[in-house]
N, C-alpha and C positions, 0 to 999 in steps of 0.2 A: 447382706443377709446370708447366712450361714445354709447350704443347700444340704436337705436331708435325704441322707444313701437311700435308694433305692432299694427294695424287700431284696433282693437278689442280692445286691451286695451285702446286707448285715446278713443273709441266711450264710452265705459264703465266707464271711470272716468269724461267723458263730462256728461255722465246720472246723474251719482252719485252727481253730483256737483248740477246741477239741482235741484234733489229730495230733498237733504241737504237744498238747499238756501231756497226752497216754505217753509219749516220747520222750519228753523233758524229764519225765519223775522215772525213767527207767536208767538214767543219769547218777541217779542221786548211790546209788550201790556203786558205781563204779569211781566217782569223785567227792571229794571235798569240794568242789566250788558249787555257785549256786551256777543254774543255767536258765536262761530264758529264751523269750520271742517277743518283740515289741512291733506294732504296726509301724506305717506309715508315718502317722502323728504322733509316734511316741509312747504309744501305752502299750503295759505289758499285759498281756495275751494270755501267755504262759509260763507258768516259772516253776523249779522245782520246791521253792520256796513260797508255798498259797499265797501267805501274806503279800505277797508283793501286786500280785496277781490285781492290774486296774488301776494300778501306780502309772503318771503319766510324765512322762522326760521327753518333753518335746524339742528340750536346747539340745539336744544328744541327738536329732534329727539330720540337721545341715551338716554337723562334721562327716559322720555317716553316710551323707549322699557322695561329699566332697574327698573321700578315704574310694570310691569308682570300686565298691566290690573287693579292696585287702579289709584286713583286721585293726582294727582302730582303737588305741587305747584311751579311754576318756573316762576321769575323774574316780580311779581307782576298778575300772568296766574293760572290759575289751567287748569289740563290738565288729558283726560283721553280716552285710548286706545278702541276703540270699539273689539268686539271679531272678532280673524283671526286666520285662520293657522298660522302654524309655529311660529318661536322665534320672529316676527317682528310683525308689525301693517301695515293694511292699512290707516284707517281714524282714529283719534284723536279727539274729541270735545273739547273744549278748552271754558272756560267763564273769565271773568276779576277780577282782584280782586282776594287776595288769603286767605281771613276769610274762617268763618266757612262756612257763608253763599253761600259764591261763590261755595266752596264745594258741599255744596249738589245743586244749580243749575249745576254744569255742571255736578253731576252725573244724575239728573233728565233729563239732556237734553240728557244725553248719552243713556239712556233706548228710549227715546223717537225715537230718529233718528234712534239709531237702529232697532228699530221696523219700523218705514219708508222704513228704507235701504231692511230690511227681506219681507216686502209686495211686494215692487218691483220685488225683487229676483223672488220670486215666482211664479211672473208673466211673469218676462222675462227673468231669469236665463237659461242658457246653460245646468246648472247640473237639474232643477227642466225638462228641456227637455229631454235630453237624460234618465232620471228614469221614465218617464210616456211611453219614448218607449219600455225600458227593460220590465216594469209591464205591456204593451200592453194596456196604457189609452190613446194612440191616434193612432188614421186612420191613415193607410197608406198615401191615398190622403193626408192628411195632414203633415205627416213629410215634403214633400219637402216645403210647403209654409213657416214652422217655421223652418227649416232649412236656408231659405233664409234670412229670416227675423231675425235671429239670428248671420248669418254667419258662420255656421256650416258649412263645407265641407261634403256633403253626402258621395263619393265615395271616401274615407279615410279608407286604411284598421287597424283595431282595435280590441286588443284581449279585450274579458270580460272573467273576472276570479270572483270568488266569495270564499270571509273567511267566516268561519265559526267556532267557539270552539266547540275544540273540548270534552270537557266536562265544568264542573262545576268550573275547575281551573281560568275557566275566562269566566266571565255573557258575555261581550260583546267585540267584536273588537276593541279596540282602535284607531277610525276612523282618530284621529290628525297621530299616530305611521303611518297611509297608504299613510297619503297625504303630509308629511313629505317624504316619498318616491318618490311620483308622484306631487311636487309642481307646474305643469305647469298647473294652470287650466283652461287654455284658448284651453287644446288636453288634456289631461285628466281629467276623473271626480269619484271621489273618495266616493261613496253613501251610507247611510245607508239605508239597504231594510229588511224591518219583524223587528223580535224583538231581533234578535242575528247576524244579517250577514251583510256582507260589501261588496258591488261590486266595482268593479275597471274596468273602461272603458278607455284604455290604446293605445294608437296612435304607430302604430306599422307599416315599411317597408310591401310594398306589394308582395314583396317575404321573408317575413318573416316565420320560419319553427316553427313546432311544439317544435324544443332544444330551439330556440328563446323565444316561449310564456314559455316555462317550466322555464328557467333561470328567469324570472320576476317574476312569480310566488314563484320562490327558495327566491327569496331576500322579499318578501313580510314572509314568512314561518319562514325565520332566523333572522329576525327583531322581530318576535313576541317571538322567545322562550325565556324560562323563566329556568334558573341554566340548561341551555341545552335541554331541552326536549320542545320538540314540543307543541304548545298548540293550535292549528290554522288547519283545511284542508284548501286547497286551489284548488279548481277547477277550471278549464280549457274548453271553450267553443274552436270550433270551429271559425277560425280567419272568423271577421265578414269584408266582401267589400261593404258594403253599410249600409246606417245607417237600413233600413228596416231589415237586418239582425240581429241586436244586441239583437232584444227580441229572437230569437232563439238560440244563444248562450250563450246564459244569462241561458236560459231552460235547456241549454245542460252541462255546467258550474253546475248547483246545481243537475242535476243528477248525473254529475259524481262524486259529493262529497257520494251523496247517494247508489250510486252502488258501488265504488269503498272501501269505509271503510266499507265495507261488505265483497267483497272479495278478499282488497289487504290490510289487515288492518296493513299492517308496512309502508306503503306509504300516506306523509302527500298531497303530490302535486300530483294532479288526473287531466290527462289528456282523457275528452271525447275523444277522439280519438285514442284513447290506450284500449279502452274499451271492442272492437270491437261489438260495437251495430251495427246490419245490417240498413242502409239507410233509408229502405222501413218500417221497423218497427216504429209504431206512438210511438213518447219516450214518451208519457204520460204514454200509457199502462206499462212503467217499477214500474208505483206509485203504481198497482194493484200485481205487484211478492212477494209472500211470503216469502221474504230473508232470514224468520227466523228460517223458517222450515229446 
């Protein structure tokens, strides 16, 4: 049975298509080829050329997946993958003609849209919302209006965990390795935060328990290791029930990394709640204890 997209995603591929087409037709002054945007499955989205626009090339799919992000000449097309998660693609640009020339217009169109597609985001992505409320860059008043406006569910309960390397074995998380994990990005969001950590905001039952967030955690920890050995902590917030809670958790999440491989240093998965920091204690003041002494 053919599973039907969720309002979130047809609002988000109706956007995208939009943003692509005002982009696509400002093409047509500068070249003779035709240029487009085709989904995942194949249909085209956008093209400088209306007509086409809802045309579906689904066989032009799998060479495209298997072309890993170059330029791919197929059936008189060049074709070329925008960057995505995982092994697959969401949008494809595609120009006519398969010379040299066509080549480098559809690469040049592909940097171009991209960059469109990346503005947008930024502005009205889901994950660029939910990282300004872990880092505490928007009001409170203001999460419910851009929750609304987003379609976020505010009172969805949700663990925040946070990776970190744990030495020099590896500079950075390999943020694709997380969201490969968690590819639902419509309830999870998969975040680069600072210059070495990765948050993971993870949609989680409201009677979900502490083994619950730990086991998610566990499989985030055993993905990363490397000839067996641990390369990764992974800290554990307190399960957040409101989106207003997630920068607290988030706090509580990279203390526990910092308290915890101080004084449980054979445990890669640090649960704040395991910790037993008393309530009432401000958890800043844990950034002022001299753990070294």
């Amino acid at each position: 049975m053919h599973k039907v997209p969720s309002r979130d995603l047809r609002e988000d591929h109706v956007m995208s298509g939009r943003i692509f087409q005002n982009s696509v037709l400002q093409f047509k002054e500068t070249t003779d080829r035709t240029i487009g945007v085709i989904d995942a499955e194949g249909t085209v989205i956008a093209c400088s050329e209306l007509t086409a626009i809802g045309k579906r090339w689904s066989k032009y799919v799998e060479p495209i997946v298997s072309a890993d992000g170059t330029c791919v000449a197929l059936e008189g097309k060049c074709f070329k993958a925008l960057p995505s998660w995982g092994n697959t693609f969401d949008y494809a640009v595609f120009a006519t003609g398969d010379d040299s020339m066509s080549r480098t217009v559809c690469s040049m169109a592909a940097v171009a849209l991209n960059a469109a597609k990346n503005y947008y985001e930024e502005k009205h992505d889901k994950g660029s919302f939910i990282k300004n409320i872990i880092s505490d860059n928007i009001l409170i008043s203001d999460i419910y209006m851009r929750a609304k406006e987003l379609h976020v569910d505010a009172e969805v309960a949700r663990g925040v965990f946070v990776v970190r390397p744990v030495d020099d074995r590896l500079d950075t998380v390999p943020v694709d390795v997380v969201q490969g994990l968690f590819p639902d990005r419509q309830n999870d969001f998969v975040l680069s935060v600072g210059e070495h950590d990765v948050a993971l905001i993870h949609q989680m039952g409201e009677d979900a328990t502490a083994k619950d967030m730990e086991e998610v955690a566990l499989r985030i920890e055993e993905a990363l290791r490397a000839d067996g050995e641990s390369r990764v902590f992974v800290g554990i917030g307190t399960l957040a029930l409101h989106l207003r809670d997630l920068a607290k958790s988030y706090k509580e999440a990279q203390i526990a990394i910092e308290v915890g491989k101080v004084f449980d240093t054979e445990r890669y998965v640090i649960n704040y709640e395991n910790l037993g920091i008393p309530p009432k204690i401000p958890t800043a003041s844990f950034r002022d204890i001299p753990f070294g002494l």
